[in-house]
C-alpha positions as CSV (number, residue, x, y, z in Angstrom):
1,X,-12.7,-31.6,13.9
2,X,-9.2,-29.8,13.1
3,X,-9.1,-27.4,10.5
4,X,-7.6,-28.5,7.2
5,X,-4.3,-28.4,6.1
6,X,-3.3,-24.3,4.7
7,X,-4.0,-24.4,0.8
8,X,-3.6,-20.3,0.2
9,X,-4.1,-17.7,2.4
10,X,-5.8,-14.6,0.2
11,X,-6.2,-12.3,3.2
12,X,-3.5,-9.8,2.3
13,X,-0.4,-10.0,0.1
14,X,1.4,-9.0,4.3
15,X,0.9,-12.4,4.9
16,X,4.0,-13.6,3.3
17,X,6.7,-15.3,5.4
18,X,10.8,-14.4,4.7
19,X,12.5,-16.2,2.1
20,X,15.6,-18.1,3.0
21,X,17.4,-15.7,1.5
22,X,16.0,-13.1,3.5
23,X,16.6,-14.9,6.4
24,X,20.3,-15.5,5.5
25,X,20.5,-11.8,4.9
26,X,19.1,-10.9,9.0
27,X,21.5,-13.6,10.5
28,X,24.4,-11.9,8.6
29,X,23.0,-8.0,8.8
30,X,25.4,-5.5,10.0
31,X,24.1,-3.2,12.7
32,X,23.9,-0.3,14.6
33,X,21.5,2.6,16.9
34,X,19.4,3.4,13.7
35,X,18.1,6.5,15.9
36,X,21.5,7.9,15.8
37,X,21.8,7.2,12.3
38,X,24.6,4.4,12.7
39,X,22.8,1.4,11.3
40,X,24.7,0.4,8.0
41,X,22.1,-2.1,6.8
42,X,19.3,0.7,7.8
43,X,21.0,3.2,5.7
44,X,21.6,1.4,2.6
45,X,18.0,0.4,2.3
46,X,16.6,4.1,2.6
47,X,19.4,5.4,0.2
48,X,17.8,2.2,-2.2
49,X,14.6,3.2,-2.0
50,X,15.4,7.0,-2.2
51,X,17.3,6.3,-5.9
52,X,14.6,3.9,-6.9
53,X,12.2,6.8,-6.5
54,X,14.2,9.9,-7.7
55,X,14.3,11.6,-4.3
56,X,17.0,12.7,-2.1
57,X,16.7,10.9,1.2
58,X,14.6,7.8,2.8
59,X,13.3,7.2,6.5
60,X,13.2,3.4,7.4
61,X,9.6,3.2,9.7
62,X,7.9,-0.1,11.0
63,X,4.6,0.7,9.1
64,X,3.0,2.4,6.0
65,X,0.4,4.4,8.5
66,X,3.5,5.7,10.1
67,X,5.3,6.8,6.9
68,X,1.7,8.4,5.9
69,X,0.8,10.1,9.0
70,X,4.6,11.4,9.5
71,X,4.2,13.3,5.6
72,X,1.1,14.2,6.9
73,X,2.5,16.1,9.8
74,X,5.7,17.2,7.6
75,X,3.0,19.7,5.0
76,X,0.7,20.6,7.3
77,X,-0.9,22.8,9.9
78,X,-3.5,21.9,12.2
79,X,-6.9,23.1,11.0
80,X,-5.6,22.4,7.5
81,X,-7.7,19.4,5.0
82,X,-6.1,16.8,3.0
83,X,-7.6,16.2,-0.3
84,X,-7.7,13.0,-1.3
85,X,-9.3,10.2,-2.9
86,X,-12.3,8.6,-1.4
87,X,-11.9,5.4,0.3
88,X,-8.3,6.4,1.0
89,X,-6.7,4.2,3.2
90,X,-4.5,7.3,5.4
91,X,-8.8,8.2,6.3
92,X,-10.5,4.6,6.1
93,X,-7.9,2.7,8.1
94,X,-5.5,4.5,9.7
95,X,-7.6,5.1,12.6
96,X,-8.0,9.2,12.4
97,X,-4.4,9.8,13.1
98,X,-4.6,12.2,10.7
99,X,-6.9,14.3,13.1
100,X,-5.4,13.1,16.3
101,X,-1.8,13.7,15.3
102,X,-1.7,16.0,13.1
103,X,-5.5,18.4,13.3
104,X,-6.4,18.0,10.2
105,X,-8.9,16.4,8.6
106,X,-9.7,14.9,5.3
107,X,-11.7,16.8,2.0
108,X,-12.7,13.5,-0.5
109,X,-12.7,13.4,-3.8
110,X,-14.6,11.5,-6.1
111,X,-12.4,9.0,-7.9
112,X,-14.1,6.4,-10.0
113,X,-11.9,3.1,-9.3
114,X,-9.8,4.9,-7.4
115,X,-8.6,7.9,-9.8
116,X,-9.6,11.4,-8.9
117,X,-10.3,14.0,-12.1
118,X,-7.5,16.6,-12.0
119,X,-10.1,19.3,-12.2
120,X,-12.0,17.6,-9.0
121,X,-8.6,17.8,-7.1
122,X,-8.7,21.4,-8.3
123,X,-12.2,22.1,-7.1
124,X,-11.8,20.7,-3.7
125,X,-8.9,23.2,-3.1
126,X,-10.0,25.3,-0.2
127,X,-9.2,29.4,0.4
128,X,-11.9,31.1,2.2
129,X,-11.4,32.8,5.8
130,X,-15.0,30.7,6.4
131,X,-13.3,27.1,5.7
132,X,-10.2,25.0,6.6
133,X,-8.0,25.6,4.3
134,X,-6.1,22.9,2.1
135,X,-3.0,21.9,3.5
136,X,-1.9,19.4,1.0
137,X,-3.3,17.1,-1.8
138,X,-2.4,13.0,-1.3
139,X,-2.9,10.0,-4.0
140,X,-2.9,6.3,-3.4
141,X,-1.7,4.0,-5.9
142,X,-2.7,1.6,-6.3
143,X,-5.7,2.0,-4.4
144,X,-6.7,-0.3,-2.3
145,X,-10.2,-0.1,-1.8
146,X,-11.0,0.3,-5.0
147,X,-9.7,-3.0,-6.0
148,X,-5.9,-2.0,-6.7
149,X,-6.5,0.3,-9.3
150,X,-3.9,1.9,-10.9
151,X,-3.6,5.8,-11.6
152,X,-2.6,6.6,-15.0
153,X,0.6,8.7,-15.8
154,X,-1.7,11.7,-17.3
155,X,-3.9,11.9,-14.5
156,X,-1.2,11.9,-12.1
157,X,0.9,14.6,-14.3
158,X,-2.5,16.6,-14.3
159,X,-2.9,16.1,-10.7
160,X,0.8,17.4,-10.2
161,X,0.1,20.8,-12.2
162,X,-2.7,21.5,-9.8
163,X,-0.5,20.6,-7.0
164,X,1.8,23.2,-8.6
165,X,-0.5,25.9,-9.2
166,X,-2.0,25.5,-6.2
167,X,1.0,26.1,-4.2
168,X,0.1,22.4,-2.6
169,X,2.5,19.8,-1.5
170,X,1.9,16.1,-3.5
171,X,2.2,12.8,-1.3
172,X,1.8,9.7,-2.7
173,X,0.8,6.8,0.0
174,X,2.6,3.9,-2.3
175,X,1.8,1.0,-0.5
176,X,1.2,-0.9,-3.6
177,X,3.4,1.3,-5.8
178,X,5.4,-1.2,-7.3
179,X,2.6,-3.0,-8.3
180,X,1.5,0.2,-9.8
181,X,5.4,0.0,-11.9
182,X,4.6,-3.4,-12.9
183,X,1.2,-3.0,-14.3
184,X,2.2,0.2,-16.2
185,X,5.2,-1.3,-17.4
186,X,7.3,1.4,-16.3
187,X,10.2,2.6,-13.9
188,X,9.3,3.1,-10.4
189,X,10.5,6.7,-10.5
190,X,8.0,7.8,-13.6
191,X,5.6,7.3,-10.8
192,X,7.2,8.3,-7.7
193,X,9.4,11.2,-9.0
194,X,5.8,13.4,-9.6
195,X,5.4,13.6,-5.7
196,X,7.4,15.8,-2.7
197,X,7.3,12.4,-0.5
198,X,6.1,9.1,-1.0
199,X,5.4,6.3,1.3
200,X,6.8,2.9,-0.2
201,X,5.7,-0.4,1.3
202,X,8.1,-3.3,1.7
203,X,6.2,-5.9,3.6
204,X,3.4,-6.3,1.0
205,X,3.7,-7.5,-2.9
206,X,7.4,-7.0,-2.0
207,X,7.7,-9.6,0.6
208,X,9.4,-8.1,3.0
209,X,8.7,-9.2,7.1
210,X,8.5,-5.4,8.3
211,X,8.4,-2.2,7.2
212,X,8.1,1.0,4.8
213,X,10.1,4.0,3.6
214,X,9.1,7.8,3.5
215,X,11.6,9.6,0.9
216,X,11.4,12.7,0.5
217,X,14.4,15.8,0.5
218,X,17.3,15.6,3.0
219,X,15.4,18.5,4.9
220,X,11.9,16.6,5.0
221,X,13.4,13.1,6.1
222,X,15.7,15.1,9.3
223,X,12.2,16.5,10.1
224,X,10.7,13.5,9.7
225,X,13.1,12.1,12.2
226,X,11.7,13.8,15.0
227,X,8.0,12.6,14.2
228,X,9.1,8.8,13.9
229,X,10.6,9.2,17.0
230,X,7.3,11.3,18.6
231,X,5.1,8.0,17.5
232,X,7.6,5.6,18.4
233,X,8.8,4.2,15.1
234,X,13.2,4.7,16.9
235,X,13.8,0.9,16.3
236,X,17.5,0.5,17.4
237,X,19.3,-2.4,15.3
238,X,16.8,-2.4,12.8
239,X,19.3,-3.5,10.4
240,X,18.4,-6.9,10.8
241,X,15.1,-6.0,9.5
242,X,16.2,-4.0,6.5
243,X,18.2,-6.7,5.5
244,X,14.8,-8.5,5.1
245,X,14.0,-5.5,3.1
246,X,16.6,-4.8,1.1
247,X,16.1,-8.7,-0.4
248,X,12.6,-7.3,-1.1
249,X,13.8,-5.0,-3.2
250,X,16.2,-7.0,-5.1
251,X,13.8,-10.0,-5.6
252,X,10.1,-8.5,-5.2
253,X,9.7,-6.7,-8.4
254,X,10.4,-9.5,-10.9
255,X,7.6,-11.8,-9.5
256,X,4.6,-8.7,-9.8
257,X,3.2,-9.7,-12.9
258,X,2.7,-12.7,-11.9
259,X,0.7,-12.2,-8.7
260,X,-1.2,-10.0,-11.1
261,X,-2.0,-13.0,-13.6
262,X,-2.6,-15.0,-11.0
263,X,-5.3,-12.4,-9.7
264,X,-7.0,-12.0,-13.2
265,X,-7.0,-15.5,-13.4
266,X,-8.9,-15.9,-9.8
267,X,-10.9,-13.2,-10.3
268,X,-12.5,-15.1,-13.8
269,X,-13.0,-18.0,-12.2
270,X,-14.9,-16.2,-9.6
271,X,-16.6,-14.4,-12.3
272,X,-17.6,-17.4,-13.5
273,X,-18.8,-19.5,-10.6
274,X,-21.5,-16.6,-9.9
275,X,-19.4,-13.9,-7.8
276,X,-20.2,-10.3,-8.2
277,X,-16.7,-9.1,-9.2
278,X,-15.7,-6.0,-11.0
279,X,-13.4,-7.1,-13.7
280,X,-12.5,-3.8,-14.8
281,X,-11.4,-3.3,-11.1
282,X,-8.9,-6.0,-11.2
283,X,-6.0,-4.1,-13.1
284,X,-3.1,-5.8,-10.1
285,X,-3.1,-8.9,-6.9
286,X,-6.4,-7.6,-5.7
287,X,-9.9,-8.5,-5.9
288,X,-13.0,-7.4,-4.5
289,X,-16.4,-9.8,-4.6
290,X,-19.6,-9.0,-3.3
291,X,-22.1,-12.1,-2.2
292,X,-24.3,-12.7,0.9
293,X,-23.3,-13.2,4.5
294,X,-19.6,-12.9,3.5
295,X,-18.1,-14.1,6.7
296,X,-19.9,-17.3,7.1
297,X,-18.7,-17.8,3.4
298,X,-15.4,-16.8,4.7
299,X,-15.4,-18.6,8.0
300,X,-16.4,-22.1,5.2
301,X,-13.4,-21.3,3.5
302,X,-11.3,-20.9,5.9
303,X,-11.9,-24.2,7.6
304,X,-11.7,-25.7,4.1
305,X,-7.8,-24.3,3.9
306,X,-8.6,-21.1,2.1
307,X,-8.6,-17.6,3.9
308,X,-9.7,-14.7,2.7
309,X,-11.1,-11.4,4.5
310,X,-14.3,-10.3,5.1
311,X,-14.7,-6.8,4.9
312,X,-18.6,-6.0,5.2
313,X,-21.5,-8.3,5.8
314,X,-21.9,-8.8,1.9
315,X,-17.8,-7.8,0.3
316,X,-14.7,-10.6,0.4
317,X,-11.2,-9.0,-0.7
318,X,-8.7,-11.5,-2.1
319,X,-5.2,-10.5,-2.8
320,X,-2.8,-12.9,-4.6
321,X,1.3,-13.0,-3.4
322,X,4.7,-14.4,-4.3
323,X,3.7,-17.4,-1.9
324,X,0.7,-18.5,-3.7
325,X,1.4,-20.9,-6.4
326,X,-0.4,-22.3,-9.4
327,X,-1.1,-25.0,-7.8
328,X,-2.4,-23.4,-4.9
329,X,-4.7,-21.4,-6.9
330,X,-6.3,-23.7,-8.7
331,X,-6.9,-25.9,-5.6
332,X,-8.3,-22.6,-3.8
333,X,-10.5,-21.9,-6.5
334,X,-11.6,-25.4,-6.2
335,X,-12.3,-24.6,-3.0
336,X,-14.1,-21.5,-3.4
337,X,-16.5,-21.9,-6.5
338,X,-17.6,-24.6,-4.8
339,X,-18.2,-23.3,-1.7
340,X,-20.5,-20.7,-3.7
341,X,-22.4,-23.7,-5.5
342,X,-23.1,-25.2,-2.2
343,X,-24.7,-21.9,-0.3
């Protein structure tokens, strides 16, 4: 028997297709050798995303691991430790680059839905001649794993004077950062502008087809140059693709709040219909539920038109997106609770 017909697809929020306007803006893109620094379209996006976040300069890349593990490399030494968050997504799924490209390796902190303590960022700092020293401190926000949570303005201004007492560079891995923006109710920069570099996503909640942005200083992103171009991120006419992005930018940030009711409203129903969820958790698009054999409850769904990811034998993750509508949602959850009254 075929599969049904597509009623939402809650795997990811990087599921989205291009908008017709996006796609009017790649057929008409200007271009140019972006390695050389000649691609018009390439270099208006970075200098958009570089005033959007109060830095200097932006880096166009193809992925958000790239723009994470190229800051990585730009503060540290091998043998250094990151400290970060636990459940971090540049340690839990960018495949250990951080130790194969860079030699270094994380130091966790504990951060209850995803927000580390100043004071336990302090307390992981590392000096002794007996231990790897710390190389640089990096947040995530939101934070994926723990249900795109979002850091509060004190903690990261607390976080930032340890950074600065400390003598410690401050990343920001912002794959989710203008959801972050949106949930707060504040300018992207009163977030971004705390951090030396920041990695900003464009092909999630944005909508964009490909791609992310490191920004940083002028001197950070002509460094950063050379590691793109060690790990292969030289696209050529990427313009074409920033065009995509650059329609993100203009038309992404406006529909947030609305993936984010959208989630609260999901994550209810599922609430309701006997899920495990963590409603305290769901502060933006993403959910996490916990029930039995998730992936034959996932593999049920998916036949009945409703995909969603299974991350563990007994954890679902659902994340809601510009291309999911009302209607959509209330015929997946249809779908869903059902599914659950069925097992």
């Amino acid at each position: 028997m075929p599969p049904a017909p597509l009623i939402a697809d809650l795997r990811s929020d990087t599921v989205t297709t291009p908008t017709p306007q996006m796609r009017a803006a790649m057929a008409a893109a200007a271009v140019g050798d972006d390695v050389y620094g000649e691609d018009p379209t390439v270099n208006a996006l970075q200098q958009e995303v570089a005033r959007l976040t109060g830095h200097e300069a932006g880096l166009f890349m193809p992925s958000g691991t790239m723009t994470n593990q190229v800051a990585i490399a730009l503060h540290t030494q091998r043998g250094h430790e990151v400290i970060c968050a636990e459940g971090s997504h540049i340690y839990e799924w960018e495949l250990g680059m951080m130790a194969a490209f860079s030699g270094v390796v994380p130091r966790f902190v504990h951060a209850p839905l995803g927000i580390p303590d100043p004071e336990g960022v302090r307390a992981a700092v590392r000096r002794s001649i007996h231990q790897s020293p710390s190389g640089l401190i990096s947040l995530e926000n939101t934070h994926n794993k723990a249900g795109g949570t979002v850091i509060p303005l004190e903690v990261l201004a607390g976080i930032r004077a340890v950074a600065d007492q400390e003598g410690l560079p401050l990343h920001l891995d912002g794959a989710r950062v203008f959801n972050a923006a949106a949930a707060l109710d504040v300018p992207l920069s009163d977030i971004t502008g705390q951090f030396d570099t920041v990695s900003v996503c464009l092909s999630k909640g944005l909508g964009a087809p490909v791609g992310s942005v490191l920004v940083g200083s002028k001197a950070q992103m002509a460094q950063a140059h050379r590691y793109r171009k060690m790990m292969g991120g030289g696209m050529r006419q990427a313009g074409i693709l920033a065009a995509a992005a650059l329609v993100a930018l203009q038309d992404g940030p406006a529909l947030l709040k609305e993936d984010h009711r959208r989630a609260r409203q999901l994550a209810e129903a599922l609430a309701g219909a006997g899920f495990a969820v963590n409603l305290a958790a769901v502060q933006t698009n993403i959910i996490y539920a916990t029930l039995p054999d998730a992936a034959a409850h996932a593999a049920r769904w998916a036949a009945a038109g409703v995909h969603a990811n299974a991350l563990g034998p007994d954890s679902v993750r659902f994340v809601l997106h510009h291309q999911v509508t009302d209607e959509a949602l209330e015929r997946a959850i249809g779908v869903l609770t059902g599914a659950v009254v069925q097992a």
